[in-house]
C-alpha positions as CSV (number, residue, x, y, z in Angstrom):
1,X,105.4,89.2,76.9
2,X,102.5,91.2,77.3
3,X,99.4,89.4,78.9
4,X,95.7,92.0,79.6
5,X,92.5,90.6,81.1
6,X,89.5,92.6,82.1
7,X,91.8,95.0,85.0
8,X,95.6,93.6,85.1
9,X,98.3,93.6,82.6
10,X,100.9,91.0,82.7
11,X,104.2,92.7,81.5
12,X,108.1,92.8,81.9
13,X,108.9,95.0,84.8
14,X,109.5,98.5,84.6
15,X,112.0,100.5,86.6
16,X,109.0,102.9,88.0
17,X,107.8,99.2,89.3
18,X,110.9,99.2,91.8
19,X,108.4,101.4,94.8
20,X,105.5,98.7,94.4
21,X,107.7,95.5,95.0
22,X,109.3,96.8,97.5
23,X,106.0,97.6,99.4
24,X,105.2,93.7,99.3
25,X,108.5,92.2,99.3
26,X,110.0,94.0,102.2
27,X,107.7,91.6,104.2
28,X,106.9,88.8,102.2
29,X,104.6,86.2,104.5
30,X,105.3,83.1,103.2
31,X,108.2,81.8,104.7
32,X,109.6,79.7,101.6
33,X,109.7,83.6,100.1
34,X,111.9,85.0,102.8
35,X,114.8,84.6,100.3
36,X,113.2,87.5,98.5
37,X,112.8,89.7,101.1
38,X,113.7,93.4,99.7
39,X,115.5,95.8,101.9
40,X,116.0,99.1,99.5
41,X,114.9,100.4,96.1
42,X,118.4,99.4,95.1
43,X,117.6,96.0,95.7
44,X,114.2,95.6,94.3
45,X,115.6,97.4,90.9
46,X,118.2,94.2,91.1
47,X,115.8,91.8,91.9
48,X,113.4,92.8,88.9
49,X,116.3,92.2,86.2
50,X,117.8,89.3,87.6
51,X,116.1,85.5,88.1
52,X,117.2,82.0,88.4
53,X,118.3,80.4,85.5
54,X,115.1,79.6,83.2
55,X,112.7,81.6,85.3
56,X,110.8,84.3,84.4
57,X,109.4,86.7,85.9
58,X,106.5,88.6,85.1
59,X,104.9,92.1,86.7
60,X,101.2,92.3,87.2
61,X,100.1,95.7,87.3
62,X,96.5,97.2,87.6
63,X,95.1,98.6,84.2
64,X,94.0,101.5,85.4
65,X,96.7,103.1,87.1
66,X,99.7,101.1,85.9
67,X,100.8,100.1,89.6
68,X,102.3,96.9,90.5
69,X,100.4,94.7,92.4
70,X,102.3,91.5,92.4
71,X,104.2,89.2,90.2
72,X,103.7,85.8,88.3
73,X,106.7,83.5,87.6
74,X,107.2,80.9,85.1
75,X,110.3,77.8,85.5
76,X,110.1,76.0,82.3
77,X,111.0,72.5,83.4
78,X,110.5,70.9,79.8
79,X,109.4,70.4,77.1
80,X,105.4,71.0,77.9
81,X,105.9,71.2,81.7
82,X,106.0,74.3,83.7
83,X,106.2,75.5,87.8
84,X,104.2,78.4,88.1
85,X,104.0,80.9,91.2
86,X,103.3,84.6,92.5
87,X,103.3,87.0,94.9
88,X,100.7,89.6,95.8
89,X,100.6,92.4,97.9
90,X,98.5,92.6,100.5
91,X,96.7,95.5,100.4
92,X,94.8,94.6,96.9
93,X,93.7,90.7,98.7
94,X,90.0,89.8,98.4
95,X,89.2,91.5,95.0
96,X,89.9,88.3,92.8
97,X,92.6,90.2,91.3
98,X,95.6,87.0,91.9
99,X,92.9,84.4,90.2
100,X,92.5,87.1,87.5
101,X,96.2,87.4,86.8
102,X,96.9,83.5,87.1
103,X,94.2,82.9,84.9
104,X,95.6,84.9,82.5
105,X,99.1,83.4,82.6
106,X,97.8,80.0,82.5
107,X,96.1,80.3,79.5
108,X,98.6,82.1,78.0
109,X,100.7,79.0,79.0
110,X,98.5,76.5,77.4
111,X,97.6,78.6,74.8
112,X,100.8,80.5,73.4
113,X,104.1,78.4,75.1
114,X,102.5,74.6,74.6
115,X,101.6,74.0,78.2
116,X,100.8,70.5,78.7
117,X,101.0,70.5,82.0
118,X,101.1,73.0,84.4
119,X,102.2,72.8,88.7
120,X,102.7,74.8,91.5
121,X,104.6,74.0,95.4
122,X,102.3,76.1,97.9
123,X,103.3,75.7,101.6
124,X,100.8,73.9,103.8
125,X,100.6,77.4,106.0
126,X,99.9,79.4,102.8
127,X,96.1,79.4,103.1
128,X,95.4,82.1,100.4
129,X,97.2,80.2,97.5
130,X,95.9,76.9,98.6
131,X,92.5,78.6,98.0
132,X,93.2,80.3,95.0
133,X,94.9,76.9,93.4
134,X,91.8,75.2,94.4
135,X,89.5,77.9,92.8
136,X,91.8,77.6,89.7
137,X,90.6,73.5,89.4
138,X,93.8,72.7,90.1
139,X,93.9,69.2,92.0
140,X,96.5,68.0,94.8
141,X,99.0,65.8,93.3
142,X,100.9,65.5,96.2
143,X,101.8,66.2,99.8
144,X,105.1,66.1,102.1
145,X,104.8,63.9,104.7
146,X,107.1,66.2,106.5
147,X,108.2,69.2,104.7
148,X,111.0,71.4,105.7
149,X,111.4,74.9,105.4
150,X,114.9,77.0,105.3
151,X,115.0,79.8,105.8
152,X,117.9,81.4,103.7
153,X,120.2,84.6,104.6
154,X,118.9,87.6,102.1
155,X,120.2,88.1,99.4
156,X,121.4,91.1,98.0
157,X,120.4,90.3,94.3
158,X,123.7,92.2,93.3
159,X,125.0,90.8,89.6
160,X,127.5,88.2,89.7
């Protein structure tokens, strides 16, 4: 899949992608994301060609230069329905560049896979993606009374 708007491409990642990802996922800031935490190039090269089962995972680079700025992910849950997420890095926050890329995956969604409908799980403390869900027109379905978070051991994203 191959996804361009105005300055990002949407792409499968690249082994030269392994130094970006690492840069934001060595830290990641949202706890429900701690499982992702990347400790070595070795790693990040692991995690970029390995995902959950029916997950996909998609690198958003910047046109220009061809340097990974985040990813998008995709769980197709059925038919029409699909769970949608992303990371960023920091460093590139404030320049509309995460609604530009989930712009461009959701209408790629609705467009090309036969999206019907469309959802995403943000954490109450994750005030950036609450924003950018609401800038999106996306509407709160739902929320936890009391929500939990776990925080898992790392993984080493070593094949099975």
């Amino acid at each position: 899949m191959k996804i361009e708007t105005e300055r990002l491409v949407i792409r499968d990642f690249q082994k030269r992608d392994v130094v970006g990802l690492l840069e934001y996922l060595s830290n990641p800031r949202v706890n429900c994301f701690a499982a992702d935490r990347l400790c070595s190039e070795e790693a990040a090269f692991v995690y970029m060609q390995y995902s959950q089962k029916d997950m996909q995972r998609y690198a958003v680079s910047l046109k220009k230069e061809d340097f990974i700025i985040g990813d998008v992910f995709v769980l197709r849950e059925n038919e029409d329905t699909y769970n949608v997420g992303w990371h960023f890095n920091k460093r590139f926050e404030g320049k509309g560049l995460a609604r530009e890329a989930v712009i461009g995956l959701l209408d790629y969604l609705f467009r090309e896979a036969g999206a019907r409908r469309i959802y995403g799980f943000v954490e109450d403390d994750n005030i950036r993606s609450k924003r950018l869900c609401e800038r999106l027109g996306m509407r709160r379905e739902g929320c936890f009374k009391e929500f939990v978070t776990f925080i898992p051991q790392i993984r080493n994203y070593a094949p099975i």
